[in-house]
N, C-alpha and C positions, 0 to 999 in steps of 0.2 A: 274806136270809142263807141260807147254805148247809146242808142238814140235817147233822146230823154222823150217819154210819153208825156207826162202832163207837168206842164211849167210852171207855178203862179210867185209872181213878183209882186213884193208891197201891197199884198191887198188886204184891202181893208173893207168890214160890211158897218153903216151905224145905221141903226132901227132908234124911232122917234117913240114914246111910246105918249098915243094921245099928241091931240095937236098943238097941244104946248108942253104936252110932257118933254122931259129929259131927255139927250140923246144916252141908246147902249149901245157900245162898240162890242159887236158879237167876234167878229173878228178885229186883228189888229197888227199890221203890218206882216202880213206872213209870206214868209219867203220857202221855196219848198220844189225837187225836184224828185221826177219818179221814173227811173230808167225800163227800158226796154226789156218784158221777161221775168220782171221780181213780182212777186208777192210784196204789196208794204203795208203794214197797219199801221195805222191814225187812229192813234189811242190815246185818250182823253176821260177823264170823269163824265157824267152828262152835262149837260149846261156849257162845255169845253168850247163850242162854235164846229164840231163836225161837220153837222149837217148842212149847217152854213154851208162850209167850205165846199161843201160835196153839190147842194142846190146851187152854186154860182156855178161850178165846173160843167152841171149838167145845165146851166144857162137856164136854172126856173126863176133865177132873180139877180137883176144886179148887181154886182159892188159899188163902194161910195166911192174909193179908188182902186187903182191897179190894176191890172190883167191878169187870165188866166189864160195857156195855151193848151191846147190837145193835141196828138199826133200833128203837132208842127203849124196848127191848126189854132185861131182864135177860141175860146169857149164859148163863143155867141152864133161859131160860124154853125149855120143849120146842117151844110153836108158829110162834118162830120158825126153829125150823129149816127150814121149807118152803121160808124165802125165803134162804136158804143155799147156796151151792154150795160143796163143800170136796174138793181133792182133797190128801193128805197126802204125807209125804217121800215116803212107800215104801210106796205102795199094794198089795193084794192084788188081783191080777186071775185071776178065773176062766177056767184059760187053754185049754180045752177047748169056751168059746164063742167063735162066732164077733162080730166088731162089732154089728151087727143084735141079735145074741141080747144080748149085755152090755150094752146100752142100755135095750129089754127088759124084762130082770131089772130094772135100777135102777129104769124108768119104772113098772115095774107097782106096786112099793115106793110112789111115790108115787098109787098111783092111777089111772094113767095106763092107758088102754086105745083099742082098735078104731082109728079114722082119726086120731083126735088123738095116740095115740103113733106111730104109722106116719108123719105128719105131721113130731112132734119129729127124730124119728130120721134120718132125713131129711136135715132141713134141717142136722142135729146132723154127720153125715157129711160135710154139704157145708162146713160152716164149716172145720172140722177138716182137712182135703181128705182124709176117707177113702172118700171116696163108691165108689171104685175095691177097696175091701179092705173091701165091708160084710160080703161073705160069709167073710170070712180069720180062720182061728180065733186068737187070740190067743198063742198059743203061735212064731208065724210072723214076728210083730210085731217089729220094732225097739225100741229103748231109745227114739228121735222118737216111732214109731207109738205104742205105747202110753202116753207121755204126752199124744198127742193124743187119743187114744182115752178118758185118765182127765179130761179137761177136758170133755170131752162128755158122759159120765158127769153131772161137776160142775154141767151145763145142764140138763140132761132136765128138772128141775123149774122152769124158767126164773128162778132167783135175780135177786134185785135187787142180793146179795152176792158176790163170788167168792172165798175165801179157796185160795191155792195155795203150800203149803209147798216151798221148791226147785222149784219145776216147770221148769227148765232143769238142772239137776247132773245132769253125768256125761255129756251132749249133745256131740254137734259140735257148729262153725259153722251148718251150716245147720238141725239140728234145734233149736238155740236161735232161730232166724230165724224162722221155721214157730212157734215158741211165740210171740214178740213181735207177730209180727202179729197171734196167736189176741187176744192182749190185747189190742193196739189198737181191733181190731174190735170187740170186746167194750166199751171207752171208746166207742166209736162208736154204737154202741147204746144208750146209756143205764147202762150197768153201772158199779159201784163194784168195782175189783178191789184185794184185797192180799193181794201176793205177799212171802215170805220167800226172801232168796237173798243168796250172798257173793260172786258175782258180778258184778262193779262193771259191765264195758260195759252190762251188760243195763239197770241202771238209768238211767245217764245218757240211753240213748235212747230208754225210754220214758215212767218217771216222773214225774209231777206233783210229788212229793212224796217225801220219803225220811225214813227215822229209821233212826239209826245206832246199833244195840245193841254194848254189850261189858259184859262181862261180869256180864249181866242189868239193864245200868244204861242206860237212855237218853242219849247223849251227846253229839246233835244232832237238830235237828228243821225243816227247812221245805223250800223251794223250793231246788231247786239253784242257784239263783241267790244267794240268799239265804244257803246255809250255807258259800258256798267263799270264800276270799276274793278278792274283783271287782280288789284292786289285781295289775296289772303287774306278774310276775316281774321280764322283762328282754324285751326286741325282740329278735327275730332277723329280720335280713335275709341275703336269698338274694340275691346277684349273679354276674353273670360277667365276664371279663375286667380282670379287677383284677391289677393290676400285685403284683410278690413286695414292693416298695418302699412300697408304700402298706396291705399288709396287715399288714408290719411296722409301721410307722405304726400302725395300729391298734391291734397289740397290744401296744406300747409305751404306746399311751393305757388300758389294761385291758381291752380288746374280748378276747373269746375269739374266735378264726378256726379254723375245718376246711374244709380245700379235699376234692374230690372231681375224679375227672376232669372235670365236667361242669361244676360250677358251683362256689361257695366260700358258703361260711353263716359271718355273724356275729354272733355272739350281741354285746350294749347291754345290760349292766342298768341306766344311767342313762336315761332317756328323756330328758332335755333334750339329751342327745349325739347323742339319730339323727340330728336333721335335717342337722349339722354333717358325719356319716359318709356321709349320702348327699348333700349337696353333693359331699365329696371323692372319692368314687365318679364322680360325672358328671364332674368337673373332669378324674379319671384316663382317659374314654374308656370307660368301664366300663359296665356293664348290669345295674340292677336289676331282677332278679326278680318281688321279692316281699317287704313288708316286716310282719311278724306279730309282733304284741304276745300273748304268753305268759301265759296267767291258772293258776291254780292248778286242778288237772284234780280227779276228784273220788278219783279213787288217790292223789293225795298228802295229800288235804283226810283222808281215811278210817284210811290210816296214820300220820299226824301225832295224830288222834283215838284211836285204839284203842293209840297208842305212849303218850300223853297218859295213858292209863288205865292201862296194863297195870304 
């Protein structure tokens, strides 16, 4: 059986706001396990309670009730944090050092000295591909570069954990690219990574696992396979050379049809009707493309969910 890295049962966080203001439950009974080895994303809109979640686990603040565990481990206990890496929404970076030096700094924190942190650092640069801007003081840095730079950070002490709050907001394309493979590699290695983010592509392509927060409430939990649902939208098929007579046909039988200069798409949401529509496709001299059964993506599974809540 799979170790489970971080536990948390029934917890709950309430913030007072003002000394007779109202209570708000940022979180709210959440129940939640993270095995040994996966990537998982905790994906939530903003406002969801992530970071909550994420600052009790790294022990910056209480909860009102429940526990969190870590590597087997209380989330208050201090000696687990060695085996921790955590980089948060919106780090502080000392931006008058250069790469080298901010590694450094953290590594010496832990300990770390002479060939064995020259070593980390290093190898830390190379993961990250900064090996090229060790010497570049941080101030020079990119919104990419220093979050590659705050993940390295997150290593120096070699975690067997990686907890990374957003570590893609606010990125292009390709500095979100440049972060997914850091994580990959990192599943490659042995690492247990969880990441917070509301950004859906990032999940589907890396995650093992997902849990869908709103509004502090857990509202789905497993494999993507698992949480979307596996039935058939509707088929679309791609053809060409289809007669204006036969796509009327079609869409006198309920087919939706869009032509393009190029080619013609028809959308089937019966599935016992394709096979009938590409018969009369080939019968017309026509050419099939391409024929794709439509499943539920995890953007509509996510707003169907947090619409479900809200």
């Amino acid at each position: 059986m799979e170790d489970i890295v971080i536990k948390i049962e029934n917890l709950t966080k309430v913030f007072k706001k003002g000394f007779r203001g109202k209570s708000v439950a940022a979180i709210k009974g959440l129940n939640l396990e993270v095995n040994e080895g996966e990537i998982f994303g905790f994906l939530g809109p903003n406002g969801a309670g992530k970071t909550t979640t994420i600052k009790i686990l790294m022990g910056l603040i209480y909860p009102t009730t429940g526990k969190a565990w870590i590597l087997n481990k209380e989330a208050t206990d201090v000696e687990v944090k060695n085996r921790i890496g955590f980089l948060p929404e919106q780090p502080y970076f000392y931006d008058y050092l250069t790469s080298r030096e901010f590694l450094r700094f953290y590594g010496q924190l832990f300990g770390l000295e002479g060939d064995e942190l020259r070593t980390r650092m290093n190898n830390l640069l190379t993961l990250v591909g900064l090996e090229d801007a060790a010497d570049l003081q941080l101030h020079k840095f990119s919104k990419g570069m220093l979050q590659r730079i705050g993940i390295a950070q997150a290593l120096i002490n070699q975690p067997d954990l990686i907890v990374l709050d957003e570590p893609v907001s606010g990125l292009d394309p390709i500095g979100r690219k440049e972060i997914r493979d850091i994580i990959l590699r990192l599943k490659e290695d042995g690492k247990t990574v969880f990441f917070s983010t509301h950004i859906i592509p990032d999940v589907e392509m890396i995650c093992d696992r997902v849990g869908i927060l709103m509004k502090g409430e857990l509202v789905n939990v497993g494999r993507l396979d698992e949480i979307m649902d596996a039935k058939v939208k509707y088929v679309e098929i791609i053809a060409r050379n289809v007669s204006k007579e036969m796509l009327a046909y079609m869409e006198a039988m309920g087919s939706s049809v869009y032509e393009t200069w190029e080619h013609v798409s028809i959308k089937v949401e019966d599935e016992n009707r394709v096979d009938g529509i590409l018969q009369l496709i080939k019968e017309g001299k026509g050419r099939v493309v391409s024929v794709i059964p439509q499943r539920e993506t995890l953007e509509e599974h996510f707003i169907k969910k947090i619409g479900g809540a809200s």
